[in-house]
Backbone as CSV, one residue per row, in Angstrom:
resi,resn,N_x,N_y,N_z,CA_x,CA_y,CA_z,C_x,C_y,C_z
1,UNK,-19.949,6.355,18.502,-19.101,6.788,17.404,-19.907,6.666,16.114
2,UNK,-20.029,7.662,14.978,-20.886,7.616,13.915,-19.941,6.849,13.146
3,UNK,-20.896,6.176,11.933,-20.020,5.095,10.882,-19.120,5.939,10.275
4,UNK,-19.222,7.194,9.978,-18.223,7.830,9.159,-17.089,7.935,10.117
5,UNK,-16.901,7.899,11.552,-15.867,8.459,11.986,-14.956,6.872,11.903
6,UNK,-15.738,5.502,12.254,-15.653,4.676,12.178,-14.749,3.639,10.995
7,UNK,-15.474,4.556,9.845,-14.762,4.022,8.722,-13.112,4.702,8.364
8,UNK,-13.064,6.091,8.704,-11.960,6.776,8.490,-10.642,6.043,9.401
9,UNK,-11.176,5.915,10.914,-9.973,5.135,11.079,-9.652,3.754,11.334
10,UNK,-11.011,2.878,10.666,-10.488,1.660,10.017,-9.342,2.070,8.795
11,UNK,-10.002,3.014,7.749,-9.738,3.438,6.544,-7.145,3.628,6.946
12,UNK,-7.645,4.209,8.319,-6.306,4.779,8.795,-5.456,3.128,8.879
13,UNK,-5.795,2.476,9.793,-5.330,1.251,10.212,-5.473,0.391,8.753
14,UNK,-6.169,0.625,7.654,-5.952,-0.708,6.848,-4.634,-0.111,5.773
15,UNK,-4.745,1.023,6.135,-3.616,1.594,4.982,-2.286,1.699,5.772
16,UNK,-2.338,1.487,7.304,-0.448,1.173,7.858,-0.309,0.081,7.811
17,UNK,-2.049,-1.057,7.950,-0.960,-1.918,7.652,-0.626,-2.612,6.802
18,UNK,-1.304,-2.135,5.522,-1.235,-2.530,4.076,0.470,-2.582,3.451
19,UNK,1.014,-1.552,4.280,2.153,-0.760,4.047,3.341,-1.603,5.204
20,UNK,2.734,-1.910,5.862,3.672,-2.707,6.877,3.967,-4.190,6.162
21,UNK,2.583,-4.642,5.796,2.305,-6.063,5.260,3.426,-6.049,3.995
22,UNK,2.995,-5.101,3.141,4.095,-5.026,1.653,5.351,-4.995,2.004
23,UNK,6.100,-4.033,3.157,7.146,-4.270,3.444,8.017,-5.419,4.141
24,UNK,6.905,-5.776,4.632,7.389,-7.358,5.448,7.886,-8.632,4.084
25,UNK,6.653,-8.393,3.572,6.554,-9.667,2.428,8.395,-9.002,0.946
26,UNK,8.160,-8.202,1.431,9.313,-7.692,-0.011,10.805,-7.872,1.251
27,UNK,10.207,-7.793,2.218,11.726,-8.008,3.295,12.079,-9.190,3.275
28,UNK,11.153,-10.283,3.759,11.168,-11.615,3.375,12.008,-12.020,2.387
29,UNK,11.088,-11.497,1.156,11.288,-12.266,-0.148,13.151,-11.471,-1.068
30,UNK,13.296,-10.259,0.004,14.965,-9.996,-0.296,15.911,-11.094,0.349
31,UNK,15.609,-11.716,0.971,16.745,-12.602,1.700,16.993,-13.477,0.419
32,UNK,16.291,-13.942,-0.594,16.514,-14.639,-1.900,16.984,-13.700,-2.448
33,UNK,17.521,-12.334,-3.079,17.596,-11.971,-4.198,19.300,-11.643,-3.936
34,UNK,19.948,-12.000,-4.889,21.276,-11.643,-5.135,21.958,-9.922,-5.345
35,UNK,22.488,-9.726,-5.773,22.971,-8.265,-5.399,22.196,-7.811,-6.381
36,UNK,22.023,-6.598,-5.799,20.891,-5.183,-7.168,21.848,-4.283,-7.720
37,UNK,21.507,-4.502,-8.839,22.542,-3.468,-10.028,22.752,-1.965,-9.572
38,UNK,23.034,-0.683,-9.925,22.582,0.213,-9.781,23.247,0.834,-8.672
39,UNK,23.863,0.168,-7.926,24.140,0.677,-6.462,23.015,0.708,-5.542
40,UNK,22.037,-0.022,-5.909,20.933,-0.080,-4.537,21.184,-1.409,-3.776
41,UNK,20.725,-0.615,-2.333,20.722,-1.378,-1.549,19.849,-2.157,-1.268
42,UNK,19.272,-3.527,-0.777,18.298,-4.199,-0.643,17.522,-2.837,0.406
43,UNK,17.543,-2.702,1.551,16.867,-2.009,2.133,16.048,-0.533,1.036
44,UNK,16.760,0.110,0.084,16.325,0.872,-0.489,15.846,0.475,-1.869
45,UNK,15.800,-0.770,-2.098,14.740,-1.175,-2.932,13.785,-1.498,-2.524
46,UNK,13.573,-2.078,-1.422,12.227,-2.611,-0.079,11.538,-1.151,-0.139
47,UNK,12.204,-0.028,0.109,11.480,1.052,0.320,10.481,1.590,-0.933
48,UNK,11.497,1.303,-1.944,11.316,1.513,-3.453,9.545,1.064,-3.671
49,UNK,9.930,-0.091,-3.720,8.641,-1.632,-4.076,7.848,-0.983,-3.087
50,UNK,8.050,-0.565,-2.226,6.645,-0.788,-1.012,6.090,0.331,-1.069
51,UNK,6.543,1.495,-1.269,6.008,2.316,-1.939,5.732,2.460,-3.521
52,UNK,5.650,1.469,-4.239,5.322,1.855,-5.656,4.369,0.725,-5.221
53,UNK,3.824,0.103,-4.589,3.011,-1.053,-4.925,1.764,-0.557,-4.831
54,UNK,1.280,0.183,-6.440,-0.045,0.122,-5.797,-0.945,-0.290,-6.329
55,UNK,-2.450,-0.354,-5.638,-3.670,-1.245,-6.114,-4.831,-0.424,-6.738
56,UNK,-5.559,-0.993,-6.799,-6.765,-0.550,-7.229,-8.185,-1.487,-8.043
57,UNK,-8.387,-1.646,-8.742,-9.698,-2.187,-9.398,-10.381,-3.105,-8.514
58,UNK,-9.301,-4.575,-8.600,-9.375,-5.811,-8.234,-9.878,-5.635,-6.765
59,UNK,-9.133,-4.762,-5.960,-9.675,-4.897,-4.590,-11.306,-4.391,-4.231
60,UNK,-11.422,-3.424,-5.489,-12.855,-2.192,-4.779,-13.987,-3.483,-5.503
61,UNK,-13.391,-4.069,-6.683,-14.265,-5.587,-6.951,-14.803,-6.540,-5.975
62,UNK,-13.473,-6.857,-5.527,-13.708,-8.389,-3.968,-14.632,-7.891,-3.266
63,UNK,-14.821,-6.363,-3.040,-15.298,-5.893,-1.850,-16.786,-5.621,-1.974
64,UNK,-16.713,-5.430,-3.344,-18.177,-5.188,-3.629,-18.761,-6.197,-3.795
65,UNK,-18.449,-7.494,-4.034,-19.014,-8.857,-4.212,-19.270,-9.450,-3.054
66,UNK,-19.275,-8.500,-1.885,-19.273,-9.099,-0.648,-20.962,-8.773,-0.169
67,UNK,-21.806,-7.886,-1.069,-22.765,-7.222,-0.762,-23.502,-8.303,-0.419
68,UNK,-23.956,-9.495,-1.044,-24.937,-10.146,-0.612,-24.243,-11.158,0.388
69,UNK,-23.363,-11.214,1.287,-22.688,-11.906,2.281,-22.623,-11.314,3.509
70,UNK,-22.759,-10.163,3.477,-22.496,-9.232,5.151,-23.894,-8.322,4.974
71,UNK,-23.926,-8.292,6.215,-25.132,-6.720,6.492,-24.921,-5.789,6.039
72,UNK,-25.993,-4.902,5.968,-25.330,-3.999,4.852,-24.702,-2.543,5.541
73,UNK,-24.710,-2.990,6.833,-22.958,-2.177,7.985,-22.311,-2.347,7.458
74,UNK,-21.712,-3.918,7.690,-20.306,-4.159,7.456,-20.096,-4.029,5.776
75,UNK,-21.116,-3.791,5.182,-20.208,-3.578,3.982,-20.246,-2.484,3.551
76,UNK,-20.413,-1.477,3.867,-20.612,-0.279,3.445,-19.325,0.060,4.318
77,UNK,-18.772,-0.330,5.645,-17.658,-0.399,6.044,-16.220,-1.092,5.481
78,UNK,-16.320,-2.202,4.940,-16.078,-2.918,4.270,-14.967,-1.845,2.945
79,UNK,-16.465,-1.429,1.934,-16.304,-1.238,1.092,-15.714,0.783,1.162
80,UNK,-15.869,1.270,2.161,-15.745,2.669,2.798,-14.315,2.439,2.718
81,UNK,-13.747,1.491,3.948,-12.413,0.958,4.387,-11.326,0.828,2.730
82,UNK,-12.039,0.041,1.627,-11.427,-0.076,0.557,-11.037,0.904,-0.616
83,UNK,-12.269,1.496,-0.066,-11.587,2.753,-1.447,-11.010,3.615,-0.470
84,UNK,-10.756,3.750,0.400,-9.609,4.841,0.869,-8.173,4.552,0.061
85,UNK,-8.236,2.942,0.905,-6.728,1.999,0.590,-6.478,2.366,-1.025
86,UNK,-7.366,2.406,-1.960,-6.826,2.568,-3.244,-6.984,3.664,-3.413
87,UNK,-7.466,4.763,-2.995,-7.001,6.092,-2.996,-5.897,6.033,-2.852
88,UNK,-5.525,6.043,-1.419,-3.933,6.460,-1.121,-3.261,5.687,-1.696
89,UNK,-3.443,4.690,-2.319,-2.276,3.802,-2.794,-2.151,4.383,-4.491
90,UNK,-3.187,4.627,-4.737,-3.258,5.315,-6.202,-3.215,6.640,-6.228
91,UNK,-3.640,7.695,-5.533,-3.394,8.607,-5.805,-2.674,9.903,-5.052
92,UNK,-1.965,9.076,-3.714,-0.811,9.675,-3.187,0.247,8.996,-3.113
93,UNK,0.469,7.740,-3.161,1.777,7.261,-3.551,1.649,7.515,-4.832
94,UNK,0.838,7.370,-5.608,1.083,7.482,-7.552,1.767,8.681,-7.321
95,UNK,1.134,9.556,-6.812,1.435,11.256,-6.753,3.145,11.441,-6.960
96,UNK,3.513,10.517,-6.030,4.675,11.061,-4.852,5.855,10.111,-5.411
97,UNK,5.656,9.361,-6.233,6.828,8.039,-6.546,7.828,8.845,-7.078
98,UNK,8.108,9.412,-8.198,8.601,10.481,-8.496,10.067,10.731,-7.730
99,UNK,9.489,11.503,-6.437,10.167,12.221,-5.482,11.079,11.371,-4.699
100,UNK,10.106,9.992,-4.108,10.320,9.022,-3.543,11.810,8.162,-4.203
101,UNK,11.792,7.643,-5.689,12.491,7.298,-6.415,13.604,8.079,-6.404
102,UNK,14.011,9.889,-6.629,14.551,10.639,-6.981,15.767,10.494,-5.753
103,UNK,14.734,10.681,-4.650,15.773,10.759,-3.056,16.531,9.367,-2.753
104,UNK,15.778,8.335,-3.140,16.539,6.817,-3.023,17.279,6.580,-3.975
105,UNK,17.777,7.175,-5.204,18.548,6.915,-6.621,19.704,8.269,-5.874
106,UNK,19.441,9.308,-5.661,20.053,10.155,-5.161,21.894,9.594,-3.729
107,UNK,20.778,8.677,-3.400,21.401,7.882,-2.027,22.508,6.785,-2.364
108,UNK,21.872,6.301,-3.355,22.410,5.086,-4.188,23.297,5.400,-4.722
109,UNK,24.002,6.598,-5.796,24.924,6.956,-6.194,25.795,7.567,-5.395
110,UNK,25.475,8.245,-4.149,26.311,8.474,-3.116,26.994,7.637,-2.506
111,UNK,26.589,6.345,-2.562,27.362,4.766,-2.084,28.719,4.701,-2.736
């Protein structure tokens, strides 16, 4: 398998479960929160948050500071794997929140 094909679907797997991870931790951390204004539902604020959560700088940083710690495979994998994640987290969820927001506020007043 060549590194490029290699990195794309690490690149695939770190971004479901980046997205799994955010939703777990905001699922968790709803069992504390008291009722949400608005007519939202905990479940459609989980959706809300987990799709607006996104990253960027800080992570493509960590990753690059890793250069003199790994071979320079794994970090070019490493660092391949990371800027996808803040791609898609920056510039297709950024894209798409919008829409995302529109259909879950849409839902919410239908309650």
């Amino acid at each position: 398998m060549s590194p490029l094909v290699f990195v794309i679907i690490l690149s695939l797997i770190a971004i479901a479960l980046n997205l799994v991870a955010r939703s777990g931790s905001l699922g968790i951390s709803s069992l504390f929160m008291g009722k949400i204004p608005d007519g939202y539902g905990k479940l459609d604020l989980i959706k809300l948050l987990t799709w607006g959560g996104l990253r960027g700088g800080l992570s493509v940083a960590l990753a690059m500071s890793t250069r003199e710690m790994l071979p320079e495979n794994t970090y070019y994998i490493i660092v391949g794997g990371t800027y996808a994640v803040v791609f898609f987290t920056t510039v297709i969820q950024g894209l798409t929140m919008k829409p995302v927001y529109q259909r879950i506020s849409r839902r919410a007043v239908k309650k």
